[in-house]
Structures are given as C-alpha cells and as structure tokens.
N, C-alpha and C positions, 0 to 999 in steps of 0.2 A: 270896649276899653275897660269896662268896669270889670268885666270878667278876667281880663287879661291882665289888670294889677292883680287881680285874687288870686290866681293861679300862679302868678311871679313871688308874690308872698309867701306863698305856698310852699314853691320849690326853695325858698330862701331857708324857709324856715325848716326844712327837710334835712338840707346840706351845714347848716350851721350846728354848732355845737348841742348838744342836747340839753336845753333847762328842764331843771324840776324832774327827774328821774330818783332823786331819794327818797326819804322816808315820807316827806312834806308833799306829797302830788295831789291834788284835787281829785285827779281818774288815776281807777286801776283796771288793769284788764280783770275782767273776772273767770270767764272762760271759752272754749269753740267748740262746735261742733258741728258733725255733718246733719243737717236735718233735710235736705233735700236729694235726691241721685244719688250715687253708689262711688265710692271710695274705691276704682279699679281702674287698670289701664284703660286707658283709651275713652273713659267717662267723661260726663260730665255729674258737677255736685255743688247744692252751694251748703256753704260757710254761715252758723249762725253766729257769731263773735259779742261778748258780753261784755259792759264794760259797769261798774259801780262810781259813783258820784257821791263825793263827799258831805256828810250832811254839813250846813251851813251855808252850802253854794250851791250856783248853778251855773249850766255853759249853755251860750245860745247854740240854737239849733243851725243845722249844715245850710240850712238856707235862713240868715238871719231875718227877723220884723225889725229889727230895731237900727234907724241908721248908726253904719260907722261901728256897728257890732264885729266883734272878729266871728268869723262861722266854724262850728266845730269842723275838724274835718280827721278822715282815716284814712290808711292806703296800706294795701297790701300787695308786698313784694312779689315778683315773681322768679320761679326758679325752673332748670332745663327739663324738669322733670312734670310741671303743671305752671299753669297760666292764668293770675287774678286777674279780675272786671274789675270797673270801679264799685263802690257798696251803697247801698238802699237801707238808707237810716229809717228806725223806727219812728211812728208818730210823737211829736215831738209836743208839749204839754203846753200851758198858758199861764201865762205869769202876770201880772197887773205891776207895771214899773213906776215910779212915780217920774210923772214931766211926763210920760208918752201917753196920747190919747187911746191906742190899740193895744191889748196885751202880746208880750213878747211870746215867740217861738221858743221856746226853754227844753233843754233836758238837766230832771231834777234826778235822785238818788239812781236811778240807774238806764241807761239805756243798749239799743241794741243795732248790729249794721250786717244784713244780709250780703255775702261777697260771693257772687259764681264762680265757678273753677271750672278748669278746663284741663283737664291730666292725658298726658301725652301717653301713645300709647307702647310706648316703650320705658315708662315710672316704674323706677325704684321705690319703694316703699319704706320705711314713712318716709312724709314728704314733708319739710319744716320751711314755712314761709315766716319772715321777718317784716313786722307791722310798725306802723307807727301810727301813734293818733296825737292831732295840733287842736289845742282849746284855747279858750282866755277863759278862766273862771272868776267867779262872778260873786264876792261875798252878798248873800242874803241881807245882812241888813244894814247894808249903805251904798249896796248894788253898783259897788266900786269894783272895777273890771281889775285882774292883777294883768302881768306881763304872761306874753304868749307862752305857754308850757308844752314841751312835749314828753311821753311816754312811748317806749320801743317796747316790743310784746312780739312772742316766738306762738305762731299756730301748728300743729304737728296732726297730721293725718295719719292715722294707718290703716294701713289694706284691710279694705272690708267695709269700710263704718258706712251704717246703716243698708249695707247690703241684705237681702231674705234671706233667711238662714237655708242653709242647705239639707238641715238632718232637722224639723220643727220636735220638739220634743212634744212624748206624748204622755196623756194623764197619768199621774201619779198613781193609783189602783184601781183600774177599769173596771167597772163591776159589769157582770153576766147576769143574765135573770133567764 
C-alpha cells in the first residue's frame, strides 16, 4: 500500500503542471552520456545522466531513511525509436538530521542515475528522450523540506556514442631503428 501511494504521487506529480523550472530550482540536469554499450540499431546501452545540487540544500535519496521524506525520483521517457528502464541512482551520502536517531539517505552537490536503453532496430538517429526528475529539497540549515519541484531535461544520443572506432588512429611519428 505504501508503495502504491508513492507511485500514485508520482504520477500525479508527473501530469500536473510543472513547479520550479526557472531560474530558482534546487537540481539541474548537468549532463548524459553513453558510458556503457554501443549507440546503434538494434543495441543495447546505458545512459549515465548527471544532475548538480545546489549548495545550501539537499534532496533525500530515491529510497528515503527518513520517515514521510519525499524520495528523489527520475524517469526517462520513451520513444518509437529506443526503449528506457527505470534508473539506478548513485550511492547516496549520510547526513546527521537533528530529531532522527540514524543519519539520512541524502544526495548533496551532485548526483547521478544509470538508465538502460534498449534501441529498436530499425532507430533513426539521434534519438532525443524527454526526462523529468521529482525532489523535495531540503534547506541545510533548518532542514525545512520546500514544496515538491520538478525539472524536464531533453537526453540526445547519436549514432555511434561510445562505439570502437573503426579506423584507431596511429602514432604520430613512428620511429624505425
């Protein structure tokens, strides 16, 4: 049950109007790339997606410690051309909160969410998937939670990323002896 309010949250929070997109957002996308698999038809690949954390705050982690925490959470869209998973957040830091005996699950100044892909094998190249990430952040020092924020963020693949080169280039003046 408790999952299933989170996930209804979730989607609420997805479809409703978008808070906190201008100048004033706690997270910004910082940036993606392909660090796993190969960026071609019919591949698979995953996504390393970056995100910066504003100093002053923090957001609890996608599996909150703290009760009644909002959990960070990401989602990456999918499109006819490739197929996202859900994403594998980075280990998430420890924070000592005042009133909780355990320290919080926290991501502080920057963190990061590993997302599979799956590219059909008939992809047009590039392939631009449409993100959003949902936080509640968290001022540092009176660790007063603000209102749920979200941020939309465009990821763009093209052909090739991280594929082995096909021509390796070779030394610059090869010397004979």
């Amino acid at each position: 049950m408790k999952n299933l309010f989170g996930l209804l949250a979730f989607l609420t929070f997805t479809s409703a109007s978008v808070f906190g997109q201008g100048a004033n957002t706690v997270v910004t996308f910082d940036s993606a790339k392909v660090t796993a698999g190969h960026a071609l038809p019919g591949s698979n690949a995953v996504l390393t997606i970056s995100f910066q954390v504003q100093p002053g705050y923090y957001l609890h982690a996608n599996r909150p410690s703290v009760a009644r925490a909002t959990p960070t959470q990401m989602q990456l869209g999918t499109t006819p051309a490739a197929r996202s998973f859900p994403p594998v957040y980075s280990a998430p830091g420890q924070k000592t909160i005042p009133g909780n005996p355990m320290p919080a699950s926290v991501y502080e100044s920057a963190f990061t969410a590993l997302v599979p892909v799956v590219i059909a094998p008939n992809a047009q190249f590039p392939i631009t998937f449409v993100g959003i990430i949902a936080y509640s952040p968290v001022n540092e020092k009176n660790h007063a939670a603000g209102r749920v924020e979200q941020v939309r963020f465009n990821v763009t693949i093209p052909r090739g990323t991280n594929a082995p080169p096909t021509n390796p280039k070779a030394t610059a003046n090869p010397t004979k002896k």
